[in-house]
C-alpha positions in Angstrom: 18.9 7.8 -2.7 18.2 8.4 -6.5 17.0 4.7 -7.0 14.7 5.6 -3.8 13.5 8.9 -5.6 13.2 7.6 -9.2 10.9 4.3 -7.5 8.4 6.9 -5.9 8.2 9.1 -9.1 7.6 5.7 -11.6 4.9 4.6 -8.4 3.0 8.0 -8.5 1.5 7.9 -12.2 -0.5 11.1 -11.5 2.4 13.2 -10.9 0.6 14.7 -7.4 3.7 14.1 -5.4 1.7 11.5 -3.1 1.3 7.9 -3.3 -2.6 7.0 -2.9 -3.3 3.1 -2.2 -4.3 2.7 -5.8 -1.0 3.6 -6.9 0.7 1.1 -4.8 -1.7 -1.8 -5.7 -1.5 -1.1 -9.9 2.3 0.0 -9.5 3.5 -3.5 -9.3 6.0 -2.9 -6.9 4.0 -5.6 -4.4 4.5 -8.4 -7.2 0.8 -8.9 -7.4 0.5 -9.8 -3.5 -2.6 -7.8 -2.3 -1.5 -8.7 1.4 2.1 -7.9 0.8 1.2 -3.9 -0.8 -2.0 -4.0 1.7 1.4 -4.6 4.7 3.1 -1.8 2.4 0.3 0.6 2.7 0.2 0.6 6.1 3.9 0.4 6.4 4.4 3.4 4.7 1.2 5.6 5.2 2.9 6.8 8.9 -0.2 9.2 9.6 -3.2 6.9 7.7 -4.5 9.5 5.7 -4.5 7.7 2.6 -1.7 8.7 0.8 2.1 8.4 1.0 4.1 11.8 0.8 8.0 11.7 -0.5 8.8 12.1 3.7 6.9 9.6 4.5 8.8 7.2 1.7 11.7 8.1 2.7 10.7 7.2 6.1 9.9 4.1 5.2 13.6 3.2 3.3 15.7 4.8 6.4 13.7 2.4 8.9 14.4 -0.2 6.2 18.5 0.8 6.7 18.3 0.8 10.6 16.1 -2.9 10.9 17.7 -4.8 8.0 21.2 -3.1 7.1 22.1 -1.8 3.8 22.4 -5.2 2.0 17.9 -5.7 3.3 17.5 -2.4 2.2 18.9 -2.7 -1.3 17.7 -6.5 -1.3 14.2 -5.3 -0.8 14.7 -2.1 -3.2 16.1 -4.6 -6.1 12.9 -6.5 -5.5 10.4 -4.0 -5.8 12.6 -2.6 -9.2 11.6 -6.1 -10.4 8.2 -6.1 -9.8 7.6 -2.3 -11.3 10.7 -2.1 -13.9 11.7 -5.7 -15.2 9.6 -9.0 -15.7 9.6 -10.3 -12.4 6.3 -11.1 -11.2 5.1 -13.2 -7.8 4.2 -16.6 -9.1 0.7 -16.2 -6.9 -0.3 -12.8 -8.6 -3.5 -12.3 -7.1 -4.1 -9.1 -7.9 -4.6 -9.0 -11.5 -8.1 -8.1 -12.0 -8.2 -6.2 -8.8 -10.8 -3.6 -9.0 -10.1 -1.4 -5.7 -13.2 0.6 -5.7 -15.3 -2.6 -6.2 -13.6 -4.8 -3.5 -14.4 -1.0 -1.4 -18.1 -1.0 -2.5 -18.1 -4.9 -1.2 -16.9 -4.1 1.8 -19.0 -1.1 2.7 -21.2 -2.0 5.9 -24.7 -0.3 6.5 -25.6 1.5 9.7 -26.9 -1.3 10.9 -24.1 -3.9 9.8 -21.9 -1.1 12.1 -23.8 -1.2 15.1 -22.4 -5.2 15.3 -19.1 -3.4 15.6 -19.3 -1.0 18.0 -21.4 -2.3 20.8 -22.1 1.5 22.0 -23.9 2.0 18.4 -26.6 -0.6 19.0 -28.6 2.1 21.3 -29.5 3.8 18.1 -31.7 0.6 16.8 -33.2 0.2 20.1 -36.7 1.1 20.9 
């Protein structure tokens, strides 16, 4: 449980008690896999709002215990330890110059670009 603690405290530079997506991408703890902390993210944000609170991380590591065991659990926890503490690092690191806020800018869709989404919003451009 301390390793669990002392992992979310190193993760949470800002000292806010939550975890916020940038966090988990510049933390390390993914091993430079943006898929792998974008699967994390959603593993571990149980109520999508963003950020991950200490319930929600330890959430996260008991499901960990009841899927994979104690030996997946600590295997996983060892892992991300590497990737934040030591000099392990994923040999496919894609993630680092990573700019989160510009990848969201990129990705932000106009009104219009929305109304291709949601087939009930194309009223609005119709005459």
């Amino acid at each position: 449980m301390a390793r669990i603690t002392k992992l979310f405290k190193a993760i949470d530079t800002d000292g806010n008690g939550n975890l916020e997506v940038e966090e988990i991408l510049r933390s390390g703890v993914a091993g430079g896999n943006k898929q792998f902390a974008s699967d994390l993210m959603f593993d571990l944000d149980e109520d999508q709002d963003g950020k991950i609170t200490m319930e929600e991380w330890l959430n996260y590591w008991a499901k960990q215990l009841s899927d994979d065991g104690m030996d997946g659990l600590l295997e996983r926890l060892a892992r991300m330890e590497r990737h934040k503490f030591g000099n392990d690092e994923y040999e496919g690191n894609d993630m680092e110059d990573y700019d989160i806020k510009a990848a969201d800018k990129a990705n932000k869709k106009t009104a219009y670009e929305k109304g291709f989404d949601d087939p009930r919003a194309v009223k609005q451009f119709k005459k």
